[in-house]
N, C-alpha and C positions, 0 to 999 in steps of 0.2 A: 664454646661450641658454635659453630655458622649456623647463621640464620638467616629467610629470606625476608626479608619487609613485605606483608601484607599486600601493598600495592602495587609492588612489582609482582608479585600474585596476581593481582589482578587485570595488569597490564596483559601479562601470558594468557590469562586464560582467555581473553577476550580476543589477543592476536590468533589462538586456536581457532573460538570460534567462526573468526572471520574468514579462516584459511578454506574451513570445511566449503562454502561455496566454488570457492576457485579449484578443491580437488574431487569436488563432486563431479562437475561437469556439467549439471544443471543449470537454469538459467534464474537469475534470482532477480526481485525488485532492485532495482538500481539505488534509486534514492530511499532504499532503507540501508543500504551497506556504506553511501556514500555517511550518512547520519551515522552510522556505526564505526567508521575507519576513523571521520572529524571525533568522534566522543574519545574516540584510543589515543589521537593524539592529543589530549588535554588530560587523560587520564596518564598520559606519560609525562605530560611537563609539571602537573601535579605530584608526580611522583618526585619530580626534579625537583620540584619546590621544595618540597618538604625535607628530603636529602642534603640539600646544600642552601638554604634558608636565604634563597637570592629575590632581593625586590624587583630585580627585572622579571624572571619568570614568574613572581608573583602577578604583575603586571600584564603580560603577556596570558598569564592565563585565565587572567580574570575580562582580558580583550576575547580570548576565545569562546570563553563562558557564553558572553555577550548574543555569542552568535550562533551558540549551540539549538536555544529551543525553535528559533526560526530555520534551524538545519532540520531538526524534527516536525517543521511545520511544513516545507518545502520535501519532506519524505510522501509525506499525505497528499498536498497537493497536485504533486508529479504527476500523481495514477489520475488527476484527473483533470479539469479544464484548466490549467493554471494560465493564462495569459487572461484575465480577468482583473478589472481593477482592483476589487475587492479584495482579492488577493494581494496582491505584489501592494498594498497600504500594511496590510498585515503581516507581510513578510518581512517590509523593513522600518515600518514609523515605529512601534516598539523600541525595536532595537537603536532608531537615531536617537529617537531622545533621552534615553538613557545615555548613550555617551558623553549626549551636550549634559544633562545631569551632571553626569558623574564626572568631568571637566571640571566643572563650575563647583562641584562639593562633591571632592573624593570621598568625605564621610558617610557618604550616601550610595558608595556603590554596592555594596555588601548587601543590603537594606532590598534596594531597586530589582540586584539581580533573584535575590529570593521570588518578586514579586511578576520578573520575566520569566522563572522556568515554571510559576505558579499561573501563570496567568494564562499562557500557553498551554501549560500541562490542560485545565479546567476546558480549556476551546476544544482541544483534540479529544479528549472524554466526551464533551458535548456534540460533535460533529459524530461520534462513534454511535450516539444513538439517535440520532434524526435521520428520520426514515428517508424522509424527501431530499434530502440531502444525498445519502446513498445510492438512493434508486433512480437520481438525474443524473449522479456527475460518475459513477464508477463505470467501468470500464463495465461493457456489456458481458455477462459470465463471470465477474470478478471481484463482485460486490460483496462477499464476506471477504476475501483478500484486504479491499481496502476497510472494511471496518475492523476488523482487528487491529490490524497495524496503526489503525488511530486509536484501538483502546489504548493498546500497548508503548507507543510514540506517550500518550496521553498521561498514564501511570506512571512512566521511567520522569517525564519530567516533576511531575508531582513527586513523588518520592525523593528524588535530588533537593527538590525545594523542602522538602519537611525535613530533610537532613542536614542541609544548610543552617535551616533555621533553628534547629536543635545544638549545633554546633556556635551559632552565634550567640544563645542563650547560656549555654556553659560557659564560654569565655567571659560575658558581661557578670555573670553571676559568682565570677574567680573560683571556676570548676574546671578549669582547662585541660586536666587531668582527664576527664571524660570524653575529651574532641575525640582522638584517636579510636574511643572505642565506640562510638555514634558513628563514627567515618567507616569501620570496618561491619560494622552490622546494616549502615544503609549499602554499602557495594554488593553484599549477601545479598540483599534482599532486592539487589539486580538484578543479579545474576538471572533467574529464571525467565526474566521481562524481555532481556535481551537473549535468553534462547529462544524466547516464543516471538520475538521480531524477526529472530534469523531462519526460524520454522514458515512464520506466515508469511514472507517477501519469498516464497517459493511453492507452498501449498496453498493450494484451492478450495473448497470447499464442494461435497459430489455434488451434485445437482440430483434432485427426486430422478428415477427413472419414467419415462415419457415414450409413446408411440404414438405416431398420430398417421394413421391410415386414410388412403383417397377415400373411402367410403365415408370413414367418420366425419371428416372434413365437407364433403355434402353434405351429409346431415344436418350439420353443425349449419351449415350457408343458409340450407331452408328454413331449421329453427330459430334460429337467431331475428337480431332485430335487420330491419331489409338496409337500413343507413348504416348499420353497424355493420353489416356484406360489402356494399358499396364501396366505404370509407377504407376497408379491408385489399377489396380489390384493386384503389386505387396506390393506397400505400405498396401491398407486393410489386406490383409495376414498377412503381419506381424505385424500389432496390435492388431487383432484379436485372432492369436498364442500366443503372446508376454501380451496380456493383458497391455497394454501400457497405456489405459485410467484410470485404477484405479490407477495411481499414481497423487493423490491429485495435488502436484509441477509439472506436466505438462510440460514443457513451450512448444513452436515449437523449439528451438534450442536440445533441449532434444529428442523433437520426432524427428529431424534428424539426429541425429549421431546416436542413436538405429536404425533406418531405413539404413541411410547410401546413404539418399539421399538430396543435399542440400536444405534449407531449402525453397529456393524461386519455385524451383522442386516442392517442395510437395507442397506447397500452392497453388499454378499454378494447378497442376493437381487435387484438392482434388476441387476448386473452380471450372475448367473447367466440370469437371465430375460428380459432384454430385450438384453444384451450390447452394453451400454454404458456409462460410467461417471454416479455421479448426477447432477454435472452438465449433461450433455450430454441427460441424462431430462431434467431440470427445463428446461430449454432446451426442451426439444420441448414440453413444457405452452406456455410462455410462446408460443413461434410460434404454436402452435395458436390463443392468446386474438388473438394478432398477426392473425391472418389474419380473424377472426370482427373485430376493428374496423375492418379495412380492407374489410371487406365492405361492411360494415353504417352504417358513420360517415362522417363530411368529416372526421373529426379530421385535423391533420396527421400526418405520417409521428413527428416529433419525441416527440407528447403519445400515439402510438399506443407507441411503444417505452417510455416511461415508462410508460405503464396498465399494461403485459406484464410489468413487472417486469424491465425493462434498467435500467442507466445509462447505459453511454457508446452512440453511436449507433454506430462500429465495430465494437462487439462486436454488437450487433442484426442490422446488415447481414449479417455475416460469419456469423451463428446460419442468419436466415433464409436466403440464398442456400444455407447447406450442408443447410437440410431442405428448404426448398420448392424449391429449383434456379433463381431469377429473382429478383433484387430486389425489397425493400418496394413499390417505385416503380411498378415494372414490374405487377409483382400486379395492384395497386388499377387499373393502366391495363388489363388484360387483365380483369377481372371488371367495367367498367364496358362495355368493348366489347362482353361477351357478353350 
């Protein structure tokens, strides 16, 4: 009777998954798809491994291995400051010295790589819940985007690594018999990790609903602290001059060193005074340029959300409908009417 191997199961399924972006038409996280194509084709030369019991593609896959959980670290870091030292030591001294390692005593690659997609895996879990970490480096409005995608970057490598190592405990313990069926329950237990990486590298999360009225905004000027107005006043200016919100990469660390006021400064005054968080400020700039090109242009709706300083067209819609009250669509048809 024909039958498919398992992993070539799993090869398909995951080339499915990957297809869905490209015939959606949407726009997806870049470096979670690039992390997800490099993981398919290791999970294809795996698949070759195993089929024709070759030491070169054993070799070769265990070179890709190598460089899989720094592909999953460079998913994360993309969405946010990466030209950082800090970074790019993390992106590749791991992964050097295991090579020289595992040169010097191939006995020890097996061992090592467990302890690279574990060690990684444990950073991207840990970066997923630090707050200050989030709310410096993520893209302004996109901050559960990237926290997700480093639970989930975070978990996929952890679980590889406890499947590895579960695998390598069967064979030492001459249970080999077991590999194939540890290898088919850890890919299952993917499966879902990598639906919710190819969900979150394109959903947003809503943002509370917010209005903030010229009156309230008085208000707000008089009660508040008069340095906490001041410091308000001084920052609108200069991103207003500066046009600071059309820059797509955002972050708050970015909007304060162009401001040149620290960043917990501007948060603090931007919340005190207009009583909203900076996002959701920087949001209202962008609709505001939104509305002046739908005025003013034939652009389409698409090349108008991009000029604004959007990406994905979800989150544009979902900005504008929560400040102007009607759709991009609707707008431009109601200001051509009048």
């Amino acid at each position: 009777m024909f039958s498919v191997p398992f992993p070539v199961i799993s090869v398909l399924i995951l080339f499915f998954l990957l297809f869905i972006p490209f015939l959606s038409g949407k726009k997806y996280h870049p470096g979670t798809l690039y992390f997800l194509i490099f993981y398919l084709v290791m999970l294809s030369l795996g698949t070759l491994r195993w089929t024709f019991h070759s030491d070169l593609l054993r070799n070769l896959q265990s070179g890709l291995a190598m460089l899989l959980p720094p592909t999953a670290w460079y998913c994360l870091v993309s969405m946010t400051q990466g030209s950082r030292s800090y970074d790019r030591v993390l992106l590749f001294l791991p992964c050097s010295v295991l090579l020289f390692v595992a040169t010097l005593w191939p006995f020890l690659t097996d061992a090592l790589l467990i302890l690279l997609f574990l060690g990684y895996g444990c950073g991207l879990l840990a970066i997923a819940y630090q707050t200050t970490y989030r709310s410096t480096l993520s893209r302004l409005g996109y901050r559960s985007q990237a926290t997700n995608l480093a639970l989930m970057a975070g978990c996929f490598l952890s679980i590889s690594a406890l499947t590895d190592l579960l695998v390598a405990i069967s064979f030492n313990n001459h249970h080999e018999q077991l590999a194939p069926g540890i290898i088919i329950i850890g890919q299952i237990i993917l499966y879902p990790v990598v639906i919710l990486m190819v969900i979150f590298s394109e959903r947003l999360a809503p943002l509370p609903p917010l209005e903030v009225r010229e009156t309230e905004v008085s208000v707000s000027l008089k009660e508040c602290d008069e340095n906490l107005s001041l410091l308000y006043e001084r920052i609108e200016k200069q991103v207003r001059e500066s046009q600071l919100y059309l820059n797509p990469n955002l972050t708050l660390i970015i909007l304060a060193r162009k401001t040149g006021i620290p960043a917990r400064q501007l948060s603090k005054a931007v919340n005190t005074v207009i009583g909203c968080n900076v996002s959701q400020w920087i949001n209202g700039f962008r609709i505001e340029w939104a509305k002046g090109l739908l005025t003013t242009t034939p652009l389409p709706i698409t090349e108008v959300m991009l000029d604004s300083g959007f990406i994905t067209k979800s989150n544009f819609n979902r900005e504008f409908q929560r400040i102007v009250g009607i759709s991009p669509t609707l707008f431009r048809q109601q200001v051509q009417d009048s």
